[in-house]
TORSELO-45943 format. One record per residue (C-alpha): residue number from 1; x negated, y, z. Coordinates in pm, whole numbers. Example, Ala and Ser with C-alpha at 12.3 -4.5 7.8 and 13.67 -1.06 7.14 Angstrom:
BEGIN
+------+--------+--------+--------+
| resi |     xx |     yy |     zz |
+------+--------+--------+--------+
|    1 |  -1230 |   -450 |    780 |
|    2 |  -1367 |   -106 |    714 |
+------+--------+--------+--------+
//
This chain:
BEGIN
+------+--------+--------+--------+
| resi |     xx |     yy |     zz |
+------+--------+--------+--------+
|    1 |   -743 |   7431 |   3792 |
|    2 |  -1133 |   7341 |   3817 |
|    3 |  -1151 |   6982 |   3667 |
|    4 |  -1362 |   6848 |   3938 |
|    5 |  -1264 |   7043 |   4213 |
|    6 |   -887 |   7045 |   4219 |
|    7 |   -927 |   7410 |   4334 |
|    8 |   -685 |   7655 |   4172 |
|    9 |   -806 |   7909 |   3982 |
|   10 |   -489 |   8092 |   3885 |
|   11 |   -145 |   8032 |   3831 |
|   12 |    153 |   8283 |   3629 |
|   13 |    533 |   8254 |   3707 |
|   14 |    741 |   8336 |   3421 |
|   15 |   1041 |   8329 |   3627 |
|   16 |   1198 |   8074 |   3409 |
|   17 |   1137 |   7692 |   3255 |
|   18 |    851 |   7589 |   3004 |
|   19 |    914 |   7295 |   2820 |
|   20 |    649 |   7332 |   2538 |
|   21 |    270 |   7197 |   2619 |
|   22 |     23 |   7524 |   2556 |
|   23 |   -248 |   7530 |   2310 |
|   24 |   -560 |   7691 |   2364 |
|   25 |   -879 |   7828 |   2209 |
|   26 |  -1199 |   7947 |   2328 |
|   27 |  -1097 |   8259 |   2475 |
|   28 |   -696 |   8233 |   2545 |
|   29 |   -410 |   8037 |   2655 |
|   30 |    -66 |   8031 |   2405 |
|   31 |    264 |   7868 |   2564 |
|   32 |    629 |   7979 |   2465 |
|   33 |    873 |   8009 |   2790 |
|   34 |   1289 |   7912 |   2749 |
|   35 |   1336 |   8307 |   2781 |
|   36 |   1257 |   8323 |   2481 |
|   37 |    901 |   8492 |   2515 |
|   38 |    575 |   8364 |   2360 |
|   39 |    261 |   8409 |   2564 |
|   40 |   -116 |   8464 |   2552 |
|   41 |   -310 |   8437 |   2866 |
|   42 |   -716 |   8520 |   2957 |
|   43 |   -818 |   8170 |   2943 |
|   44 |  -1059 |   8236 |   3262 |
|   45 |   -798 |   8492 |   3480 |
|   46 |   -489 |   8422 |   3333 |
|   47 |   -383 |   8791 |   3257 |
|   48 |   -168 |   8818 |   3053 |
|   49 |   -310 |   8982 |   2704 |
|   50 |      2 |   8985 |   2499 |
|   51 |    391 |   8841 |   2505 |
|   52 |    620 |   8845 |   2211 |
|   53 |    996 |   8832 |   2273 |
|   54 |   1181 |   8617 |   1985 |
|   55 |   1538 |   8643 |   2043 |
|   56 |   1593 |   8223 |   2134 |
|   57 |   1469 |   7981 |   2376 |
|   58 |   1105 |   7861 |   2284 |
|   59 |   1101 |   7509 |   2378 |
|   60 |    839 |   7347 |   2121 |
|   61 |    466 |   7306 |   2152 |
|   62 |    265 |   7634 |   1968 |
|   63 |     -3 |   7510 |   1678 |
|   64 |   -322 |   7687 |   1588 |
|   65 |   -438 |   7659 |   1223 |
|   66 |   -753 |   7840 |   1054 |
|   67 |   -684 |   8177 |   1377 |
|   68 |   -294 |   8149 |   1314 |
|   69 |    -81 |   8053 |   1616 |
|   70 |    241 |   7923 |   1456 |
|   71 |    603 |   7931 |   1751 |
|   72 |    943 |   7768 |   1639 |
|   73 |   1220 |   7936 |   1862 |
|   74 |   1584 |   7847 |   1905 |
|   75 |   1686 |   8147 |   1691 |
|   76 |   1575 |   7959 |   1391 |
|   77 |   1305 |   8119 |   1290 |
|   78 |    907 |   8022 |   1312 |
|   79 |    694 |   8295 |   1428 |
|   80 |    343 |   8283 |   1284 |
|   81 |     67 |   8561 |   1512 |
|   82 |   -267 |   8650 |   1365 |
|   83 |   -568 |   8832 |   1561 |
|   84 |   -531 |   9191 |   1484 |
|   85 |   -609 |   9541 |   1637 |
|   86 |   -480 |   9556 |   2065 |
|   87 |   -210 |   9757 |   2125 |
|   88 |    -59 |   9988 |   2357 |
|   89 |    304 |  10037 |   2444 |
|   90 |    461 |  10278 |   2684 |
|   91 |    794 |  10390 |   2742 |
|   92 |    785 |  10757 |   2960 |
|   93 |   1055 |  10786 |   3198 |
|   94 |    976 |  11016 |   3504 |
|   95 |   1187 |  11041 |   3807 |
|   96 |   1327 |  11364 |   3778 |
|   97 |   1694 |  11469 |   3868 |
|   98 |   1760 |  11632 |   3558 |
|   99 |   2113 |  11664 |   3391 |
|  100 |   2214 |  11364 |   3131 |
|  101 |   2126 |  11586 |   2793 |
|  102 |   1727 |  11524 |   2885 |
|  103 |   1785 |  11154 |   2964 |
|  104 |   1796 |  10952 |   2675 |
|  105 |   1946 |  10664 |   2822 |
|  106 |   1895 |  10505 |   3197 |
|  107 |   1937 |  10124 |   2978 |
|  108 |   1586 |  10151 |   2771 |
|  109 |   1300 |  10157 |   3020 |
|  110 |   1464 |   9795 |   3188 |
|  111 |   1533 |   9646 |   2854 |
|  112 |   1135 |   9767 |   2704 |
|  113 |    907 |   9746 |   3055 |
|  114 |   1004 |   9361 |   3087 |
|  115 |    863 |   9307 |   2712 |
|  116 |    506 |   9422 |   2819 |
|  117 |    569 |   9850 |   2810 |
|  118 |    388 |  10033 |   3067 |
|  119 |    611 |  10303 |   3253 |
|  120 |    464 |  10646 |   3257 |
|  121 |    586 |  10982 |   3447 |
|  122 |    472 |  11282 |   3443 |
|  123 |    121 |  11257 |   3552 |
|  124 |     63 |  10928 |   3394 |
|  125 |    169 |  11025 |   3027 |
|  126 |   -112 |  11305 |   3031 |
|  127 |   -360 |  11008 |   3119 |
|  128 |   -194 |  10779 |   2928 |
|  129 |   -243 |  10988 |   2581 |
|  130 |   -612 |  11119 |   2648 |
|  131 |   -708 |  10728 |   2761 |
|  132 |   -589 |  10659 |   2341 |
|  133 |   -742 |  11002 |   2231 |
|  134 |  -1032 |  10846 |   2342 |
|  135 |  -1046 |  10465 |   2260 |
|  136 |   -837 |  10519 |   1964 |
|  137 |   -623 |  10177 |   2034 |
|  138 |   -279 |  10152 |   1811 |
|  139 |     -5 |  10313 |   2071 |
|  140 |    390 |  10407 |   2082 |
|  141 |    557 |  10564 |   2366 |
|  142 |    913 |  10570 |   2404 |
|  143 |   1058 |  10874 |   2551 |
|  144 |   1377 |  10778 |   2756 |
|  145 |   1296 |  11095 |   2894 |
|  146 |   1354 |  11467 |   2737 |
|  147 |   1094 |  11698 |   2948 |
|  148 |    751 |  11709 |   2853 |
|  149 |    545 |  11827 |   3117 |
|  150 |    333 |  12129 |   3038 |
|  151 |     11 |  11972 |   3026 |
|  152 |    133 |  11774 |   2733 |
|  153 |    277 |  12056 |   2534 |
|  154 |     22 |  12308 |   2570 |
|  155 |    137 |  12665 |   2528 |
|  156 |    113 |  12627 |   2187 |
|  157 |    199 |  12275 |   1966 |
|  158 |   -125 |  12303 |   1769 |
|  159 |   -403 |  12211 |   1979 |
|  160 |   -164 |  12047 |   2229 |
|  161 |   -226 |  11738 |   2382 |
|  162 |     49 |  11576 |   2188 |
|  163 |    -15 |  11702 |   1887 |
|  164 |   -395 |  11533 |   1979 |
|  165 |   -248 |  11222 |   2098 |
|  166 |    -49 |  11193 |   1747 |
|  167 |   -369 |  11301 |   1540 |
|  168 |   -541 |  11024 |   1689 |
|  169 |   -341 |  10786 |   1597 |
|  170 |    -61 |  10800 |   1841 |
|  171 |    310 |  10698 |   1755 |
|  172 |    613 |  10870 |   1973 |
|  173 |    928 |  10767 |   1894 |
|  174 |   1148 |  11063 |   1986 |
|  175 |   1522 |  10950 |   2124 |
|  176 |   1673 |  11321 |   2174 |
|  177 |   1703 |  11597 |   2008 |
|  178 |   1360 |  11747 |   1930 |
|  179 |   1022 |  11719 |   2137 |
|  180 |    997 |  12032 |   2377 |
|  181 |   1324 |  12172 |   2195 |
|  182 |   1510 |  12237 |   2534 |
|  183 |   1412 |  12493 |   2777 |
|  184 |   1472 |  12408 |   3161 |
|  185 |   1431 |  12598 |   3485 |
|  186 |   1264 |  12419 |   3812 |
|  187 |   1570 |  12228 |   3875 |
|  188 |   1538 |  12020 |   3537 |
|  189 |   1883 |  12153 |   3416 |
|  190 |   1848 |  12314 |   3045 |
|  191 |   1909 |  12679 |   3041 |
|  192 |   1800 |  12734 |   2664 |
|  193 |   1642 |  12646 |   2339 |
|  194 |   1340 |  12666 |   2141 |
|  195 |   1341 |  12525 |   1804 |
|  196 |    964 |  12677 |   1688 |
|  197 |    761 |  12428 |   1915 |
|  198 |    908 |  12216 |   1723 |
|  199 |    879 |  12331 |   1379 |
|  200 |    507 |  12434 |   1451 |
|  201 |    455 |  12055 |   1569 |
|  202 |    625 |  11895 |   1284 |
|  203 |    609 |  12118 |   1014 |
|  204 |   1022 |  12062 |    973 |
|  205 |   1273 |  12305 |    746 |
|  206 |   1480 |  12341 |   1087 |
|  207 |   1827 |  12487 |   1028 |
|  208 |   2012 |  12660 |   1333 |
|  209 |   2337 |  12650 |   1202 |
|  210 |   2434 |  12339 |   1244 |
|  211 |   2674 |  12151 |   1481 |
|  212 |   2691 |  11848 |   1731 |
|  213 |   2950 |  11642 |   1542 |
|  214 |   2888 |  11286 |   1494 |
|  215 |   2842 |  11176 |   1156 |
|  216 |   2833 |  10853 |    945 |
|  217 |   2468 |  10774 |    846 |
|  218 |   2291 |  10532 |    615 |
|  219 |   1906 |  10398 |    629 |
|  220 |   1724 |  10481 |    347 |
|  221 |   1481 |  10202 |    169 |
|  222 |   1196 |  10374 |    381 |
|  223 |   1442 |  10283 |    714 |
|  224 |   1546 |   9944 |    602 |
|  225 |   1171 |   9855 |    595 |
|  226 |   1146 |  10001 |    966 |
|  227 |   1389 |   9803 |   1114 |
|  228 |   1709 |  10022 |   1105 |
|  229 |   2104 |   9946 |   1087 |
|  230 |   2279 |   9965 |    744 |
|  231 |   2483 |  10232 |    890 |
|  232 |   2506 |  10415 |   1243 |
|  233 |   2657 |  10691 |   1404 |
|  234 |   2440 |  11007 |   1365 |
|  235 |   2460 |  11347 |   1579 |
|  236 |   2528 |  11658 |   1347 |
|  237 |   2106 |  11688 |   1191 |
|  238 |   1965 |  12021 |   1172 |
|  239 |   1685 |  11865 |    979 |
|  240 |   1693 |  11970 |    602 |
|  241 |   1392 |  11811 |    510 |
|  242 |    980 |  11913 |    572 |
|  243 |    662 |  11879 |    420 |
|  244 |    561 |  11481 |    417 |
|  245 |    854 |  11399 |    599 |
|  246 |    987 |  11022 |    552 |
|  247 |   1374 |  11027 |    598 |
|  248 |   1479 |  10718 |    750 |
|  249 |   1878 |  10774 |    693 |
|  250 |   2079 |  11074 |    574 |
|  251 |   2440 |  11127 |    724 |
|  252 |   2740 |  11199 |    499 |
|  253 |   2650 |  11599 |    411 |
|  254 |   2288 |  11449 |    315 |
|  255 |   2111 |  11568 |    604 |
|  256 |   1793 |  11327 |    746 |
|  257 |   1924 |  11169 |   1062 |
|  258 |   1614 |  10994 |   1099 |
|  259 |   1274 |  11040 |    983 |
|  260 |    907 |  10919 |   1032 |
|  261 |    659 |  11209 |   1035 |
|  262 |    300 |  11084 |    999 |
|  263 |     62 |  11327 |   1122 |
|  264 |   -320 |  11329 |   1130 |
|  265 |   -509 |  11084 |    893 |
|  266 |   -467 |  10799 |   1079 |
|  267 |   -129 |  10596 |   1191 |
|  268 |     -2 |  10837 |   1435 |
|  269 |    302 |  11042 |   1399 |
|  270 |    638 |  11121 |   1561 |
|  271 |   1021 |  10860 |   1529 |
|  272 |   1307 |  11100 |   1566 |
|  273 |   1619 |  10853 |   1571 |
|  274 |   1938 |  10819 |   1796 |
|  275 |   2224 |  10597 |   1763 |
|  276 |   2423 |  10593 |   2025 |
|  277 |   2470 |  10969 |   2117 |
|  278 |   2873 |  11024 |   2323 |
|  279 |   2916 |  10623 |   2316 |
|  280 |   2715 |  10389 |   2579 |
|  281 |   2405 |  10271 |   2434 |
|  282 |   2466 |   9885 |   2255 |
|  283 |   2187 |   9608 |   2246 |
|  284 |   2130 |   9665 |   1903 |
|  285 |   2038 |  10048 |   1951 |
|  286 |   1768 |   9886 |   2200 |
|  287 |   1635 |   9630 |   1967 |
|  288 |   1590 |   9909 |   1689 |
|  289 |   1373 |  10107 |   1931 |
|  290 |   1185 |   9830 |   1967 |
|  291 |   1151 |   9766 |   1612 |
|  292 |    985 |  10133 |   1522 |
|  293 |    773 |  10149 |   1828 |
|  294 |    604 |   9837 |   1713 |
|  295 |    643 |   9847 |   1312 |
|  296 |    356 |   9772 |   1150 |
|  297 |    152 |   9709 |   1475 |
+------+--------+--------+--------+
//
């Protein structure tokens, strides 16, 4: 409020108790909320500018020393923030009444929009990825979803707009099979496959002959550092391996079940990883989403 006025000049409701007393600085506002989330608002608006979800209650007072804001939370840890490069997240999950192989899971855009991701369909993923083309901000998007719209793919994958969005500096984390892999008709439902789109986009050794058993995997050292289980169940991996591909686990026959591709010159590339598969999707298949969408951001 205006310190001689009394007039309000804005208010946030974080739809649950703050205990701890905010700190601020010249340009933002920093208070931790018993949810567990940590807070920086516009000093002048109050917009929000960034939230960080530890996985306790935060319930004592944030401290800024020499441009670090340090946050005890109530899962024992102390979380220590430094000024770095804004980021974008976005999780793409259109509306479309398509059969269960192109959704990912219905439990991962309510478990990542409430932690600050931006929902996108199909019209707002093409603006969404030529809006970073352009300002060149550090982005993921999560694709709960399966089908790409056309003015994403492009006819061809080089030159597309997602292979742009990527060069640029893009990150997609890829929950399914393989981006632009399944062919649909105008109902949504798949009717066929296309493995070259995404060979051509990821420059992949793609074997056909494999099969949709579920196998035991293990992270690599490469996947331990991104956040990744010990072990998970893995669908049957027709990846053999691929020119500057990072595996992030390898199943049983060693086959990659994950891998990071980095492609352009910058940090953009494509996450192809999937955990969950026949069984219902478990909180910790969420929080490792989370953890290579933002890794290293």
């Amino acid at each position: 409020m205006d310190m001689t006025s009394g007039k309000e000049l804005w208010k946030f409701d974080g739809g649950s108790y703050f205990y701890s007393t905010p700190v601020v600085d010249e340009k933002h506002v920093y208070i931790g909320s018993f949810t567990g989330l940590v807070y920086a608002f516009e000093k002048t608006t109050g917009r929000v500018v960034w939230k960080y979800q530890t996985q306790g209650a935060v319930m004592s007072s944030p401290i800024l020393d020499d441009g670090t804001l340090y946050v005890g939370s109530d899962d024992g840890s102390l979380y220590a923030f430094e000024e770095g490069e804004e980021r974008v997240l976005a999780v793409y999950y259109p509306e479309l009444k398509a059969q269960k192989e192109m959704v990912s899971s219905e439990k991962i855009l309510p478990y990542l929009e409430p932690l600050g991701y931006a929902r996108l369909d199909t019209t707002t993923l093409t603006m969404f990825m030529k809006d970073r083309i352009a300002d060149k901000k550090q982005s993921s998007i999560v694709f709960a979803h399966q089908y790409i719209p056309r003015t994403v793919v492009g006819k061809e994958a080089e030159g597309s707009l997602l292979n742009q969005y990527m060069v640029a500096g893009g990150r997609v984390v890829w929950l399914g099979y393989f981006p632009n892999y399944w062919v649909t008709n105008k109902d949504f439902n798949i009717v066929a496959s296309n493995a070259q789109y995404s060979v051509d986009l990821l420059g992949i050794n793609f074997d056909v002959n494999m099969d949709f058993g579920v196998y035991h995997a293990r992270a690599t050292p490469a996947g331990h550092n991104w956040g990744l289980p010990e072990s998970f169940a893995s669908l049957g991996s027709s990846i053999s391996g691929g020119e500057g591909i990072v595996p992030l686990a390898v199943n049983e026959h060693g086959r990659v079940a994950a891998f990071w591709k980095p492609i352009g010159s910058m940090k953009g590339g494509c996450i192809s990883f999937c955990s969950w598969h026949y069984m219902p999707i478990q909180e910790e298949d969420l929080r490792t989403i989370r953890k290579l969408a933002e890794h290293g951001f």
